[in-house]
C-alpha positions, -999 to 999 in steps of 0.1 A, spaced: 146 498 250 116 510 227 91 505 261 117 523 281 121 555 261 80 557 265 66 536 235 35 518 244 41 479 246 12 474 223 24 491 196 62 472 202 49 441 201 25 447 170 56 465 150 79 433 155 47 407 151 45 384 180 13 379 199 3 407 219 7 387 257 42 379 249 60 410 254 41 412 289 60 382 299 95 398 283 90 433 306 86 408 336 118 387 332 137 421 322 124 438 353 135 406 376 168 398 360 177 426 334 189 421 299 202 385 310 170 371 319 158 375 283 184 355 265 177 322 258 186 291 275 199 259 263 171 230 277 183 204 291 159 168 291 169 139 307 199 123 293 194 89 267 200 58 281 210 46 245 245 57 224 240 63 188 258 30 176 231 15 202 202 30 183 218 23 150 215 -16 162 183 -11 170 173 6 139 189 -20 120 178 -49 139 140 -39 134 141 -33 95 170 -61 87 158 -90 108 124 -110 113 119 -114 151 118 -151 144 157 -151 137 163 -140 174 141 -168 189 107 -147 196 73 -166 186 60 -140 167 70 -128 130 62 -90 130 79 -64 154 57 -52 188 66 -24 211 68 -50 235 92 -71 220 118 -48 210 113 -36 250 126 -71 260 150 -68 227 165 -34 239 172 -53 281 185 -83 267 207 -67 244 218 -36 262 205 -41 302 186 -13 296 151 -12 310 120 13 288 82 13 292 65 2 261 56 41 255 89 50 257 99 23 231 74 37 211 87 72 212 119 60 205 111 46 171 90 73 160 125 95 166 143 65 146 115 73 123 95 38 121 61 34 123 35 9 132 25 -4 96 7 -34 76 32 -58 61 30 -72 28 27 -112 29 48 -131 7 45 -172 5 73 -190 19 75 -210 -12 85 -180 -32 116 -191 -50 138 -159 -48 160 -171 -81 131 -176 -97 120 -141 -92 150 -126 -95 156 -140 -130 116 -130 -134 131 -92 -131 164 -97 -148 162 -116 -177 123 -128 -181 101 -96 -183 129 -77 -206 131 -105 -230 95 -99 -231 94 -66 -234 119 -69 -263 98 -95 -280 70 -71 -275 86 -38 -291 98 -67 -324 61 -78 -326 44 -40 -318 27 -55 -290 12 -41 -262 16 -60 -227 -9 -65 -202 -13 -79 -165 -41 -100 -159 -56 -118 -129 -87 -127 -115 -101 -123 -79 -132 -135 -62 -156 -112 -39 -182 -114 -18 -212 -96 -8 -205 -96 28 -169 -83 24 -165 -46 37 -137 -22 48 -134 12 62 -143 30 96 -176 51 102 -179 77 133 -200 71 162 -201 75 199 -170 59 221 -186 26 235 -210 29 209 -206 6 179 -224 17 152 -245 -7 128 -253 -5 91 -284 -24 79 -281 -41 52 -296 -74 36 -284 -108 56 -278 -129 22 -246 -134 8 -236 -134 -30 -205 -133 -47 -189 -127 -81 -160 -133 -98 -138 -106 -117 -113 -109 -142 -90 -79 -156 -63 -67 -173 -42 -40 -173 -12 -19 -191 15 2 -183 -1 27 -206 -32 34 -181 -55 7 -204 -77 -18 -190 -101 -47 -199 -124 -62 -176 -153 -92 -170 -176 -98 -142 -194 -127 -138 -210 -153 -120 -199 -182 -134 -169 -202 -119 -129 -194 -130 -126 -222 -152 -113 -227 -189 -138 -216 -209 -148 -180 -187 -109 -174 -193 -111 -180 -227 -141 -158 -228 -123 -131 -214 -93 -138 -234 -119 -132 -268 -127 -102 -250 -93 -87 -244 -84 -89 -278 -119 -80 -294 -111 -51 -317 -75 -46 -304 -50 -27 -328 -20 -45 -316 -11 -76 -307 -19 -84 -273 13 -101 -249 -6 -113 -212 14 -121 -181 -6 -141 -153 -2 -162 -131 7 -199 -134 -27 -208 -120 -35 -249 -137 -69 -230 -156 -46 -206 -175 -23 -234 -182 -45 -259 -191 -49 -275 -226 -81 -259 -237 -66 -221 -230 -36 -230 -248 -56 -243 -283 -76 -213 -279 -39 -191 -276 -25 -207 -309 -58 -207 -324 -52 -169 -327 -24 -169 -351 0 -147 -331 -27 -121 -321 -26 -133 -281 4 -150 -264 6 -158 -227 34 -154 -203 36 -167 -167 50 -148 -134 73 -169 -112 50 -191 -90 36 -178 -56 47 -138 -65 14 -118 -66 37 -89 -57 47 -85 -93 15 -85 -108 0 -48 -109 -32 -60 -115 -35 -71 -79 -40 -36 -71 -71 -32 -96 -86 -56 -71 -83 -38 -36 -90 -8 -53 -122 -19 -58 -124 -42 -29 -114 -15 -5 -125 16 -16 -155 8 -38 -174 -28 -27 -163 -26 10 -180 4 18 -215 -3 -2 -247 -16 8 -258 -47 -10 -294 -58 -16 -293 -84 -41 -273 -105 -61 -281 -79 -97 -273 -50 -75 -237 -64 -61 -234 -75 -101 -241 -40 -111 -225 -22 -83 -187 -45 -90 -193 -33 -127 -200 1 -121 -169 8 -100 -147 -13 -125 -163 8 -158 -154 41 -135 -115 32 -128 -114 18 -166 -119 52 -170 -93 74 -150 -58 59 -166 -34 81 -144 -46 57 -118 -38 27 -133 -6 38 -144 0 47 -109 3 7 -101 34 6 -120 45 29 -94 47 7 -68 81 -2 -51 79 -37 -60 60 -30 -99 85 0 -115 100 -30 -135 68 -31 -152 62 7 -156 
C-alpha cells in the first residue's frame, strides 16, 4: 500500500528491515495475483512412509537393543542395517541416505561406543554403586580422609591421534624419528580437582606401586583412602605389608573387576594420550619422558578439569 500511494520501494523495504531484493519479488507476485498471491502457503513434501508408533519402534529398537539380539553379525548399528531392519520389519523400502536423514530427525547420531568387558558382573557393580563406594565414603568422612582414584596406563612413542589439513588425495606426512619408546604412568586423582602423579620407565610391578604409593602420601594432611583396580600387583603381598606398614595413613579399596568405567582416572589417561602425546613429535626416549611429564605437571595444575571427570555419566557417583 506504502509503494502504491508513491513511496519508493527502497525506502519500504529498509523501514520494515528485510533485504533490499525481497520486496522486488513481493511487487511481482502482487501485480500477478493481487493481495492473495502474497500470503503464505502451507508446503507440502512428500508424505512419510513411516507412522509415528513406527518410528517410535525404530527409535527404541536402535538405543534399547544390540543388533546381535535380532540375529545381525555385527554389534554396533549401521545405516545399512537398520535399512534391512526398517523392510523386514515394516516392508518398507529407504536408501541408506534416507535412513540416515531419518535418524538425524529421530535425533541419533553416528557416535564411538564405550567398550565394556563381557565379564563385567552387573551385581557386582551395582552393589559397587549402591552399598560399596558409600560405605567408603562414610568411612572416609569418620577417619577425615580424603579419597582418590588411581590407575596406571602404558604409552608409547609411536601412539598419535588427531587430524591435520592437507590437500584431498593428498595424505600429509609428519617426520618424525622411526624408534619407538615407551613409558609407564601412574596417577591419582580426587573429587576435589587434586592429583598425584609418577612417570617412569621401569615395569608396573610391586615395588614402582609402592613407590608411588610413598609418593601419594609424602607430606599429605589427611589420611589418604585409594580405589584401583583389582590388578594381582596392587593385590599382591608386598603392596599389602607396605599398606599396613603405614599405621592407618594409606588404605586400599578395589573397583568391581573388569569396570574401568567407574574409575575417573581413566580419563587422566586419554587426556594426555589424546590431546597432549598423540599430537607431539618425539625424538628420543628423555624427550617422550619429559614431554609425558610436562603435560601431566600442566593438567595437575588446572583442577576444574579434573573435577570435571566426576562429571561423567557413568562417574557422578564419585563426584
Amino acid at each position: 500500500k506504502q509503494v502504491e500511494a508513491g513511496e519508493s520501494p527502497e525506502v519500504v523495504i529498509k523501514a520494515i528491515g528485510f533485504r533490499r531484493g525481497i520486496i522486488y519479488n513481493w511487487l511481482s507476485k502482487y501485480r500477478a495475483g493481487g493481495v492473495e498471491a502474497l500470503k503464505a502457503k502451507r508446503l507440502f513434501g512428500r508424505p512419510s512412509k513411516l507412522s509415528g508408533w513406527q518410528l517410535k519402534w525404530i527409535y527404541e529398537t536402535i538405543v534399547d537393543k544390540n543388533p546381535m539380539q535380532l540375529k545381525f553379525q555385527f554389534a554396533l548399528w549401521t545405516r545399512w542395517m537398520i535399512k534391512v531392519l526398517i523392510k523386514d520389519e515394516f516392508k518398507v523400502n529407504l536408501s541408506e541416505v534416507s535412513v540416515g536423514r531419518l535418524l538425524g530427525n529421530l535425533g541419533l547420531s553416528p557416535q564411538r561406543p564405550l567398550r565394556r568387558a563381557y565379564q563385567q558382573d552387573k551385581d557386582k557393580v551395582k552393589k559397587w554403586l549402591e552399598e560399596d563406594y558409600p560405605e567408603i565414603k562414610r568411612l572416609a568422612k569418620a577417619a577425615d580422609a580424603e579419597i582418590y582414584f588411581g590407575d596406571e596406563a602404558h604409552v608409547r612413542s609411536d601412539y598419535h591421534s588427531g587430524a591435520t589439513w592437507a590437500p584431498v588425495g593428498n595424505t600429509p606426512e609428519i617426520e618424525t624419528t622411526g624408534a619407538r619408546y615407551s613409558i609407564n604412568m601412574l596417577s591419582a586423582i580426587s573429587s576435589r580437582g587434586s592429583m598425584r602423579f609418577m612417570v617412569t620407565k621401569d615395569k608396573c610391578n610391586g615395588d614402582t606401586f609402592i613407590n608411588f604409593l610413598k609418593r601419594l602420601i609424602h607430606s599429605a594432611d589427611r589420611k589418604i583412602f585409594l580405589i584401583v583396580d583389582g590388578h594381582p600387583v596392587h593385590r599382591s603381598i608386598k603392596v599389602r605389608k607396605y599398606e599396613e606398614s603405614t599405621a592407618g595413613r594409606l588404605r586400599l579399596f578395589f573397583l568391581p573387576p573388569y569396570s574401568p568405567e567407574l574409575n575417573p582416572d581413566e580419563l587422566v589417561w586419554n587426556d594426555v594420550k589424546h590431546h597432549g602425546i598423540g599430537k607431539q613429535i618425539i625424538t628420543s626416549a628423555d624427550d617422550f619422558k619429559k614431554k609425558v611429564a610436562y603435560l601431566m605437571r600442566s593438567l595437575q595444575k588446572l583442577p576444574d578439569i579434573i573435577r570435571s571427570f566426576f562429571m561423567h555419566k557413568k562417574l557422578q557417583y564419585a563426584a
